[in-house]
N, C-alpha and C positions, 0 to 999 in steps of 0.2 A: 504494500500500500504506500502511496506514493506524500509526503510528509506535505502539508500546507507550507510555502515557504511566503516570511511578511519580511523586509526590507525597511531599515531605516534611511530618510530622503536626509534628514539636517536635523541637529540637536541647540537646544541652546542652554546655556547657566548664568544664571542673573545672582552674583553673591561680595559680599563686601567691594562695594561701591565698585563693582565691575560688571560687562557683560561681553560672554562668547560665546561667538557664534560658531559652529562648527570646528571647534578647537580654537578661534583664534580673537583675540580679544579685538569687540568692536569699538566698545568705548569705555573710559575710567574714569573718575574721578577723586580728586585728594578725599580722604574720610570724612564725611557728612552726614547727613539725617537721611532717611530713605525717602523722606518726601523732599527735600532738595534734591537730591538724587534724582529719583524719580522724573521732575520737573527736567533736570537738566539734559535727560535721555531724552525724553518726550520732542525736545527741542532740537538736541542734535540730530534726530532721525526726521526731523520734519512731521511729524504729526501732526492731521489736524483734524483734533476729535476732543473739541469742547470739554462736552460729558466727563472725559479723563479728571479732570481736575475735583471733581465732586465724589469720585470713586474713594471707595477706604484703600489702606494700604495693600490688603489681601489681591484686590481686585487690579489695584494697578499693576502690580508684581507680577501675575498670571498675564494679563492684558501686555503689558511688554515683551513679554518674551512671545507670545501667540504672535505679538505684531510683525514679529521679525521674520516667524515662522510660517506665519502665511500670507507674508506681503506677494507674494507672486503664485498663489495659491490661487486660482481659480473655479477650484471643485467644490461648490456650497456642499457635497453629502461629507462633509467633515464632522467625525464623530471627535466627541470633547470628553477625554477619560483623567479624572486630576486627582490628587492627593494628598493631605496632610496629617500633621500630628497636632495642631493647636485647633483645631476647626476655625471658627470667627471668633475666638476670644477675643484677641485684640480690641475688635470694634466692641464686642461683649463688654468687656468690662471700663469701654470710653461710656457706652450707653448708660452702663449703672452707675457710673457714676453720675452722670445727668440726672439721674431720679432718685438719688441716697439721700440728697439733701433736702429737706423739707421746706426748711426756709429759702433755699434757691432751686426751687422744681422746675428741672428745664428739658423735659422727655425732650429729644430731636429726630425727628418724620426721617431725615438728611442721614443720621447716623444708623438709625434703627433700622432702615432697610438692607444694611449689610449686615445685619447680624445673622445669617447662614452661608455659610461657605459655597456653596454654590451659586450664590448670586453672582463669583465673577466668571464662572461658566456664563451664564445671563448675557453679562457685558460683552463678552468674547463674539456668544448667538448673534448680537445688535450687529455689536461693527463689521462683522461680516457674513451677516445676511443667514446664516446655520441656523437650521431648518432639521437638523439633524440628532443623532442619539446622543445623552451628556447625563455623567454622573459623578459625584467626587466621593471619594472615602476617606476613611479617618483609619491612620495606621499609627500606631507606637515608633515607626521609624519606615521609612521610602521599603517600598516592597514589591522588588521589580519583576518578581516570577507574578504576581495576579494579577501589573499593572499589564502584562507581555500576554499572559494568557487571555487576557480579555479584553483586550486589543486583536487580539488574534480571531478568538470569535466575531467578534464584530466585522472584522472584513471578512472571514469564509465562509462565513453567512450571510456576506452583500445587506450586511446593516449600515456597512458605512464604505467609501471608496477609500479613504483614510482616515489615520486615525490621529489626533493630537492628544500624546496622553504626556505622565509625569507629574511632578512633587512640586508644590508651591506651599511653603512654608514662613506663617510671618508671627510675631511674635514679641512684642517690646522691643523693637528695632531692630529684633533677629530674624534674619532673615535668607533663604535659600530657593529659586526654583531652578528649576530642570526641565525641560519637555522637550518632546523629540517628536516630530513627525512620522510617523511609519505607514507602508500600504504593500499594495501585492504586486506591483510593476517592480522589474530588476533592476536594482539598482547597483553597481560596482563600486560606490566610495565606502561604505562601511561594512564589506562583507563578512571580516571577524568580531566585530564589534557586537556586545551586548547593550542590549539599555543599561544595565547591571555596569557594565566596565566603561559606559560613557559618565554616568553619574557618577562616578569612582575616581574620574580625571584629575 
């Protein structure tokens, strides 16, 4: 029986104030906040997508590297497979704090709608047009055999033509993602390469 074989197209890793693309560093920054950070990527890659700026941190992290990933992506059946170990804390515990205080009660509509991790799946769906299968999981630590496995389902059961899966990780300014494109056309730049040994770089 003849093995399903899935192909990675390009990987990216967005982590202390750096980002690469297919092993090679596209842009850096001296050490700063992830939302200067953030801001300063947004600019240097020319982006122009408003909305970004209102996104939490979680969302922007995911949304950067997707952009990179499928700026020449053309195929709306893009499945969105993501993952972490803090869910939406982050914005979690910005919100409670908005509402602890009695004397200054200030719930925010802005902050509250990111409080589930898969809202920047969401974001991802908007800017470009996905229409397609998306789900994120919550791992104790990146976990590249169920992220590969079902990934893999999904294209050999023509749920998706590709997949954009991998770790996006935020946290009190900590911060780490990873994602990698993969599909079932042959590709010859990463043929030894695992998701597992790209995240490992």
């Amino acid at each position: 029986m003849t093995q399903n074989k899935t192909y990675i197209y390009d990987y990216c890793t967005i982590q202390n104030n750096e980002i690469v693309l297919n092993g090679a560093s596209v842009f850096k920054t001296e050490p700063t906040s992830f939302a200067d950070f953030s801001k300063q990527a947004y600019r240097n890659f020319e982006i122009n997508y408003p909305k970004f700026f209102k996104m939490d941190s979680l969302s922007k992290l995911a949304f950067l590297g997707a952009e990179l990933l499928l700026k020449s992506e053309i195929e709306n059946n893009t499945a969105l497979v993501l993952s972490n170990k803090s869910s939406s804390l982050d914005t979690d515990v910005k919100y409670q704090e908005s509402i602890s205080d009695k004397e200054d009660y200030y719930p925010s509509p802005a902050v509250f709608v990111y409080t589930l991790p898969n809202i920047c799946l969401g974001e991802i769906s908007i800017r470009h047009q996905l229409k397609s299968e998306n789900s994120f999981f919550i791992f104790d630590a990146f976990n590249p055999e169920f992220m590969t496995s079902y990934a893999d389902t999904l294209l050999h059961t023509n749920k998706a033509e590709t997949v954009l899966c991998g770790w996006v990780e935020f946290f009190n300014e900590e911060y780490k993602a990873f994602l990698c494109l993969i599909g079932k056309e042959k590709n010859q730049k990463y043929q030894n390469e695992t998701i597992e040994t790209l995240y490992n770089k």
